[in-house]
N, C-alpha and C positions, 0 to 999 in steps of 0.2 A: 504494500500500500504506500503510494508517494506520503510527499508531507501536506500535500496541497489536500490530499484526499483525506487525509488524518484529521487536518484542520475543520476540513467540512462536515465531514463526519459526529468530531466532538462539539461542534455548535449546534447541530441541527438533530441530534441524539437527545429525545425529554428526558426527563427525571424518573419520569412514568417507567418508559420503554428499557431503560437500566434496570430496575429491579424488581420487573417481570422477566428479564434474562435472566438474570443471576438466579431470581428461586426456579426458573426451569434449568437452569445448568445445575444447581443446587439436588433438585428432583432426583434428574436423570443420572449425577454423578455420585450419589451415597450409593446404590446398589452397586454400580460399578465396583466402588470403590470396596466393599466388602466381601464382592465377589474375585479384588485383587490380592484383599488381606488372608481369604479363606488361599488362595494360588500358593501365596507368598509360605502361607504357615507349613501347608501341605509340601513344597518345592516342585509342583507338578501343576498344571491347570484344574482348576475344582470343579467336578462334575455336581451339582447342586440337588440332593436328596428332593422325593418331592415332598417331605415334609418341613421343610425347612424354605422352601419359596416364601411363607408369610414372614419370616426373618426379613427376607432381602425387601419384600415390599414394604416391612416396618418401619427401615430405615428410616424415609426418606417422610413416611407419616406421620413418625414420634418428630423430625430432626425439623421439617418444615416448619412446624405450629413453638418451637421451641425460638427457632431463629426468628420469628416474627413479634414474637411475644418478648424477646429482647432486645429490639429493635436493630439488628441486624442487616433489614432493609431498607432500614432511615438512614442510616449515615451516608452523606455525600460523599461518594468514592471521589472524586479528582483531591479533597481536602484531609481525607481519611489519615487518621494521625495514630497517637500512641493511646486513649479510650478506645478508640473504634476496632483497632488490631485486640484491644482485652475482649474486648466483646465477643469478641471472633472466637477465642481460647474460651471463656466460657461460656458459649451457646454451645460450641462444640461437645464440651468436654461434660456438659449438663443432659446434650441431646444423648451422647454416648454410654453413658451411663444409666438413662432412662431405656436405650435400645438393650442394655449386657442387661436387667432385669429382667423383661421381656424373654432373652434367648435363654439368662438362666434358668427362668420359668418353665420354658416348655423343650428344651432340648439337655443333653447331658454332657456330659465333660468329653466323651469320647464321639459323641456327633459333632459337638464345637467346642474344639479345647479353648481354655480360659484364658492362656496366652492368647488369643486371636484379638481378646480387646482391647490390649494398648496399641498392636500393630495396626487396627480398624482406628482407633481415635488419632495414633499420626497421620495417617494417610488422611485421615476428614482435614485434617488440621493444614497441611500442606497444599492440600489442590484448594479447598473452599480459602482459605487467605491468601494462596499464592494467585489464584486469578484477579483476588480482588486491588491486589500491587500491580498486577502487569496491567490493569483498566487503569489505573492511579498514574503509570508510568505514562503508560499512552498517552492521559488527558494531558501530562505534562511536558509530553514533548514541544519542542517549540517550534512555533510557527517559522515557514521561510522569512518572513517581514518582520522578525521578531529583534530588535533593539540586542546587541551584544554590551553588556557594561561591568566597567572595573569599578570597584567601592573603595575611594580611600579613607581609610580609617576600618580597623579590626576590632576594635570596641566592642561595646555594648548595643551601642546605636549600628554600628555595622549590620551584626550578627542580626539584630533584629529586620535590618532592613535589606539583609539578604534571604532570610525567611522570608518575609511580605513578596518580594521579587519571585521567590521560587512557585509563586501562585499567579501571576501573573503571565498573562498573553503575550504583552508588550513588551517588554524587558527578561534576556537573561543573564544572570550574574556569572560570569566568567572566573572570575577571582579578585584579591582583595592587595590594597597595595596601602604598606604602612612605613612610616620611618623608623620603627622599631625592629633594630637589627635582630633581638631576640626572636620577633616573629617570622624573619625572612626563613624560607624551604617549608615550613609548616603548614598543616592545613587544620583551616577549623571553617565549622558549617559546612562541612565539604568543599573550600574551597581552597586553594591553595595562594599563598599569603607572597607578594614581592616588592621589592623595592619599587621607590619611585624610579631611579634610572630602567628599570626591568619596562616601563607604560611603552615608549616607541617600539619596542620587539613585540608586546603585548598585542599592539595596535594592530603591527603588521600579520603578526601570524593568525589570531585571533577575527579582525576585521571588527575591532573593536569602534563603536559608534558614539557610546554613552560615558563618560566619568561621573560618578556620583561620589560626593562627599559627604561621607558621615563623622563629620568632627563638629558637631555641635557645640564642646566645650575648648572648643581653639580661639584661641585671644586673635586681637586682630593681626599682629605682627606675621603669627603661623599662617594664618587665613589667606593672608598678603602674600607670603612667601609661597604656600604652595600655586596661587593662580598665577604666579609669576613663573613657577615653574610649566606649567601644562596651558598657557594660555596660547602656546603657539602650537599648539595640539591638534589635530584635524578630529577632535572628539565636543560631542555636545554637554558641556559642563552643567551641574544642578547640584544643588545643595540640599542637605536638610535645615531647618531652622537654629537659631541659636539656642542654649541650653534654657535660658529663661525666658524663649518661645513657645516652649514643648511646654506644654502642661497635661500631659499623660505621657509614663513610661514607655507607650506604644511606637510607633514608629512605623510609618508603611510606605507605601509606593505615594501613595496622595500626598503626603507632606512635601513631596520633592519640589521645589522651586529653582527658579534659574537663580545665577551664579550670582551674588551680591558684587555687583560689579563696585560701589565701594571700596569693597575690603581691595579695590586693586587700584585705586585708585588716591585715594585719600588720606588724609595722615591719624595718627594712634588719638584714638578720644581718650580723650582725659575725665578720669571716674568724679561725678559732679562731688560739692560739697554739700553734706546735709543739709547744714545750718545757712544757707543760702537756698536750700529748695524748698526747706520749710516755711522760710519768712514771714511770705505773703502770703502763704496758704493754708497752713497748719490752724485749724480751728475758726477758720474765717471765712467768708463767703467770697465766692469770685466771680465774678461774668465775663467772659470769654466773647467774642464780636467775632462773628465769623464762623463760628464752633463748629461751620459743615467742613470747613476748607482743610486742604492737607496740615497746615502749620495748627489751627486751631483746634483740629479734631484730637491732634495730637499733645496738646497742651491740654487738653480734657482729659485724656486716660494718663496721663504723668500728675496732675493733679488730684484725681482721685485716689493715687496711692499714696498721697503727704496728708490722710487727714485731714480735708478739707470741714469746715462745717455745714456749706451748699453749695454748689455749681452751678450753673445760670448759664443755660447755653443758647446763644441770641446767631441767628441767622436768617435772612430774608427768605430763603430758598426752603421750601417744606420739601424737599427729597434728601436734599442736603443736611437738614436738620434731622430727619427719619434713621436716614443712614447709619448718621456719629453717633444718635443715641444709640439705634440696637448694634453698633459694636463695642459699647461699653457693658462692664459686667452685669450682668440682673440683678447680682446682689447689692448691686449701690446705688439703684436707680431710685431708692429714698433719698439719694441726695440730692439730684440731679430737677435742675427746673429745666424746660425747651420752652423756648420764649420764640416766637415767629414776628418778626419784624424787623426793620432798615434803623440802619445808625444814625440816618437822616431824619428822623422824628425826632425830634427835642426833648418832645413833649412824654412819647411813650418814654425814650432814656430816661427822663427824671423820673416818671411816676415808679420804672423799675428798678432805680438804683434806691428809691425810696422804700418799697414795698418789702421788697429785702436785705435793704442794710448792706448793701454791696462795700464792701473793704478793698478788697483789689479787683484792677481790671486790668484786662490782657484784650487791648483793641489788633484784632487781626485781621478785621474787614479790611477788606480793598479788593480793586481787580487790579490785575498782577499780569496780563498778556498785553506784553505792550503792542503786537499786532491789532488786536482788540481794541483797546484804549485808542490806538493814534487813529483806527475808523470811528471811533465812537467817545470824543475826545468831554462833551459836555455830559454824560454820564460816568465818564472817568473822573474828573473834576467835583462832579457832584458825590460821588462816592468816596473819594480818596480823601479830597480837600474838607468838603461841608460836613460827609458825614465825621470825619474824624472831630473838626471843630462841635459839632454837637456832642459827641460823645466826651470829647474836655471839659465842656462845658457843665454837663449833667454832673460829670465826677466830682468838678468844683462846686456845682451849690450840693453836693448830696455829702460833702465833706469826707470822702472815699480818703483811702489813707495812700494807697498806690496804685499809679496809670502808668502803664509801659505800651508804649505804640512800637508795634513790629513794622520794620522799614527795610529798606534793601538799598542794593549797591549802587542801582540802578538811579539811585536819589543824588548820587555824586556829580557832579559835575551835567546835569542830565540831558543826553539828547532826542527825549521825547517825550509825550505828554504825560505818560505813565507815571518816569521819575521824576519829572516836575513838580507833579500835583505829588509824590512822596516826601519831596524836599518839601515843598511847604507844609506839609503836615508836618515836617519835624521843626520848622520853625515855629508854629504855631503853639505845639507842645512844649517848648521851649518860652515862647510867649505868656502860654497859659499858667508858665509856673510861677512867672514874673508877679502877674495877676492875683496870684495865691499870696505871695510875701508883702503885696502890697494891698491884702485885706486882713493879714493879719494870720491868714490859717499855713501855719508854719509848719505842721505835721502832715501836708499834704504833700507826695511827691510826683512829678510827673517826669520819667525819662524814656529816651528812644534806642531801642535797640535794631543795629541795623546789621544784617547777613546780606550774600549772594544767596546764588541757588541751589534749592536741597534736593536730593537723588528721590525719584519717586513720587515727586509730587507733582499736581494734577499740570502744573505749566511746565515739569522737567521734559528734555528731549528722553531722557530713559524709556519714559514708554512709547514713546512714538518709534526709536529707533528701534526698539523690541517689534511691536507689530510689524513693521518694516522691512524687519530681519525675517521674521516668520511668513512672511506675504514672498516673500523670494527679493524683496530691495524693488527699487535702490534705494538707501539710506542716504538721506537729502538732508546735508551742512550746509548751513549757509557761508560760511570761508573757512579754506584750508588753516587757517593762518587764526582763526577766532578762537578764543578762551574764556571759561569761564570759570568762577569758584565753586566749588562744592562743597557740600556736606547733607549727610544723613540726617533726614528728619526727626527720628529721633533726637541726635545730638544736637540741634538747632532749637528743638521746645524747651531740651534742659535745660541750653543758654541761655533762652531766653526769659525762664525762671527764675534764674537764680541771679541775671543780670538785673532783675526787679527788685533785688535786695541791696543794688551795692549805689553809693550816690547818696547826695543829698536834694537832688531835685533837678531835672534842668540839664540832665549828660544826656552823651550821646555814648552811647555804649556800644563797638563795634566788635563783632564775634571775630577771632584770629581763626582763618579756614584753610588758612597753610599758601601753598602754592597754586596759582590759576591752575587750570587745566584746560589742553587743546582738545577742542570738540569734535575733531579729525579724529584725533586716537582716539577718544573714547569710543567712536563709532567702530573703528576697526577693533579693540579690545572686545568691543560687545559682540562682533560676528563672527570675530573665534573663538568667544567662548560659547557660541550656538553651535560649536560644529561644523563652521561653514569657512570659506574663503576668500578673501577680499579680491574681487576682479578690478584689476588696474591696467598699467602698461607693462608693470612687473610681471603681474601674472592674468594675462588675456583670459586664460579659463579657469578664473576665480568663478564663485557662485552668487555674491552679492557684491553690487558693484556702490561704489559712496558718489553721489551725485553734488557740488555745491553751484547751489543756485541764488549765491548773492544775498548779502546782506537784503532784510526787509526792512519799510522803511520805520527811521527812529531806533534803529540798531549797531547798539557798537562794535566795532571788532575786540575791543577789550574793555572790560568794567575795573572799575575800582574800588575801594572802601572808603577811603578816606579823603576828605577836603581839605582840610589843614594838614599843617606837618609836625603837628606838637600830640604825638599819643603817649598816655602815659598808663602801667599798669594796674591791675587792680587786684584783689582779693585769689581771683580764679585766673590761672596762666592762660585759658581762652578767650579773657575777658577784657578790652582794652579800652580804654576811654578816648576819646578822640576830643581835643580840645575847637569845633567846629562855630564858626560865625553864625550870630542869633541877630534877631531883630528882638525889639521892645514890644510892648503891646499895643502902642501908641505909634508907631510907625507903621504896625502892620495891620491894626483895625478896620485903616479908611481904606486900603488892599482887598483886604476880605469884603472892603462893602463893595467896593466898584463888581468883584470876581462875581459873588453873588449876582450882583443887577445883570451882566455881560450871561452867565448860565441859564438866570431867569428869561432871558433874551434871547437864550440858544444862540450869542453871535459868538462862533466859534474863533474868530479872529481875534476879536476883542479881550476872551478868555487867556487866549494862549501869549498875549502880550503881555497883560497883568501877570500872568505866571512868571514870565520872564523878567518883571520891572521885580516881583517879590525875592526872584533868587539872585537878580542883579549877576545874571550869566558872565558878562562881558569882565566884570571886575575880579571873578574869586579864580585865580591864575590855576595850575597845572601844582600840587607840590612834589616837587623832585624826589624825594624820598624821605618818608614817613620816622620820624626821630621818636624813640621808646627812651622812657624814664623810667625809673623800678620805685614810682611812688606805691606802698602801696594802702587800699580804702579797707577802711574796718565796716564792717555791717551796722546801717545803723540801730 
């Protein structure tokens, strides 16, 4: 039988139609089979008395009603394990015993000697459980289109997750490849265990397609190191989750994700500090602005693990808002308020920073595609600039104790309407603290925390360039030559936590995100770590080719963080203050009245000029390179 026929076969084979085989193979093969034990005792073929015929038919009449009654014919042969084989030993060995009754009964020691019934009970035992392995065996052969994969890591998580594999259609596990010289030549799980330099011979001999990594509990350093070693692999890389993503021991083929391109990209996070994550949160209410969005969603499940006393999750978007609620726990969803509404109501902001005593806010509203933004430049403005200003506003009369507006790179020096209207929200913020010291409420702080872009969120190239890869390409750069910052989302909500703790009102708080990265490599890291290969002029019959189609408009070739050249340290080695040009409140009021009247006016021209008179473009120069101080800020 080919493989193709095997395949079709074990799909199109019911559950039914197996075990009505088996009890007619069952049937037909106990007389046989006692008809080979009487052969075997005798050493001669057994001529069968005819009073002893009701023997041979008892068989199969004591043995059937016994095997069903033990459930015998339930257990799913392709899964059939270490319970299902006992089963097997005692229905056998219960049916056998009920049959030697029976023959002790009505026959004698020299019609059926008494030896004959351990040789009848191995013989049941070897055919009746040796077909039911060889049907086991069959269902697990594998398909011709069936995935060949190497598992690095020998673990725990391995082992398990080359079990789950050995059940599987899609994928089979070839063997396991660890740095643990002890394990090299060894086999466990059946599989046999080799070095990392062993994967290129593996590849070739093998026609190995898949690497999977099962090192859940590898720091990022290892993480880093091994994709740097197999990244130039013609194999499709997947990972299992990290150790305190697993929340069940189990481990299976589903858990598999693609390769944390990260860990290959980015530099070692640094473990937060409590007493900065606690601050603003521990025992206090918070309201999050944005709460659907990737930065915000994610500032909601890191806060609910600091002991918050309620969470207030505010988002205009009811899908967006559905979402981030049911991905946080059930168990804390007594904490958790979902508030549907825009930052741009004033009115609603006050009545709900009132309602519930809101302590800290973490404003993350905004729209964030500057493609977007620069066609739809007066709901950018209305969102970024207005809503933020209401939302200062609220915090200031509701006498909230801390406002941290999340900001980005894109707000430096900005060329388009996106980071415009970002810069002025951090002048305003900066305004609004002014406004604070000059009413008196001195325990109120307002600062801005500004990052590039985090991996995996809803405006990263990561998932586009993923689909992209998966659709066959081309994967579409806009310049060879363009870079961006990174960092993981996760590590981006912690900063931006614990950067709400450091300051006395009125910073600009800029996350340290290491070195740009060219958006060219990341695109080709990511299509070989899918298994594929980059088609260029290098190599014509690559499989996915990288297409750059220009800068769009309002896009830099390279971003930066910083407008001044005076950063100095703070509390957290991630965490840098940037000493950045403010406006008064009194300079920039009659600003905001004109912005306002020009958006109410929808005249887009008029908007985008006042934007420009408020960050005064022309005057705040280029700084050469960013001068660090080792000041460093206590918590207040």
């Amino acid at each position: 039988m080919s493989i193709s026929m095997q395949h079709e076969w074990k799909s199109r084979m019911p559950r039914s139609t197996m075990q009505r085989g088996l009890l007619c193979f069952d049937a037909l093969a106990l007389p046989l089979l006692l008809w080979i034990a009487c052969s075997l005792r005798h050493l001669t073929p057994y001529e069968i008395p005819s009073q002893q015929w009701i023997l041979f038919l008892a068989a199969p009449l004591i043995s059937i009603p016994v095997f069903i009654r033990l459930g015998l014919y339930r257990a799913v042969i392709r899964y059939i394990g270490q319970k299902a084989l006992l089963t097997v030993v005692y229905s056998i060995t219960l049916a056998t015993l009920l049959w030697s009754l029976l023959a002790i009964g009505i026959t004698s020691a020299q019609e059926l000697p008494r030896s004959l019934l351990p040789l009848f009970w191995l013989l049941n035992l070897t055919a009746i459980g040796s077909v039911r392995l060889i049907i086991r065996h069959i269902y697990l052969l594998p398909h011709k289109s069936s995935s060949r994969a190497l598992i690095w890591g020998a673990g725990a998580a391995g082992v398990q997750l080359a079990g789950a594999i050995h059940y599987s259609r899609s994928l089979v596990a070839v063997a396991f490849i660890d740095d643990d010289r002890r394990l090299h030549g060894q086999e466990i799980a059946g599989l046999r265990v080799y070095p990392p330099e062993a994967i290129p011979h593996l590849i070739d001999q093998y026609s190995i397609t898949d690497l999977l990594l099962a090192i859940p509990s590898a720091d990022h350093q290892n993480r880093k190191r091994i994709l740097r070693q197999i990244e130039s692999l013609p194999v499709h890389v997947r990972a299992l989750p990290l150790v305190n993503e697993i929340i069940s021991c189990k481990v299976g083929v589903n858990d598999l994700r693609e390769a944390n391109i990260g860990d290959l990209l980015t530099r070692e996070e640094v473990a937060p500090v409590p007493e900065l994550l606690a601050h603003n949160v521990q025992g206090k209410t918070v309201l999050v602005t944005g709460a659907g969005g990737s930065i915000g969603s994610e500032i909601c499940r890191q806060i609910l693990k600091l002991d918050p006393r309620r969470v207030v999750l505010l988002d205009h978007s009811e899908c967006a808002l559905y979402t981030v609620t049911q991905s946080l726990p059930a168990a804390q969803h007594k904490l958790i308020v979902a508030l549907l509404g825009s930052t741009q109501d004033d009115i609603f902001l006050k009545s709900v920073m009132r309602e519930y005593e809101v302590q800290t806010v973490y404003h993350a509203a905004a729209y964030k595609h500057v493609p977007i933004v620069e066609q739809n430049p007066i709901a950018g403005i209305k969102n970024n600039v207005l809503g933020t200003l209401s939302a200062a506003e609220a915090a200031l009369e509701a006498d909230i104790e801390t406002f941290v507006l999340i900001s980005t790179d894109k707000a430096v020096r900005p060329a388009n309407v996106m980071g415009a209207s970002k810069r002025v929200a951090e002048l305003l913020v900066q305004a609004i603290q002014q406004r604070a010291r000059l009413a008196g409420k001195l325990n109120i702080r307002f600062e801005t925390v500004r990052f590039g872009n985090v991996l995996e969120s809803s405006g990263s190239v990561v998932p586009l360039f993923r689909q992209q890869i998966a659709a066959g390409g081309p994967v579409t750069v806009t310049h060879s030559e363009a870079t961006r910052f990174l960092m993981s989302i996760p590590e981006a909500a912690a900063l931006v936590i614990q950067a709400g703790a450091l300051g006395a009102g009125g910073d600009v708080f800029v996350l340290d995100m290491g070195e740009p990265v060219k958006i060219s490599n990341l695109a080709r890291s990511m299509i070989r770590l899918s298994g594929k290969t980059v088609r260029d002029n290098d190599n014509p019959l690559g499989q996915v080719e990288i297409q750059y189609i220009g800068l769009r408009p309002g896009e830099k070739l390279h971003e930066e963080l910083f407008i001044s050249g005076t950063v100095t340290a703070t509390q957290h080695p991630k965490i840098l203050r940037s000493d950045e040009p403010s406006l008064t409140w009194s300079q920039l009021r009659p600003r905001l009245d004109r912005l306002k009247s020009a958006v109410k006016r929808k005249d887009i021209a008029a908007a985008e000029r006042i934007l420009a008179d408020i960050i005064d473009v022309e005057q705040i120069k280029p700084a050469a390179s960013a001068v660090y101080t080792s000041e460093v800020v206590n918590i207040r």
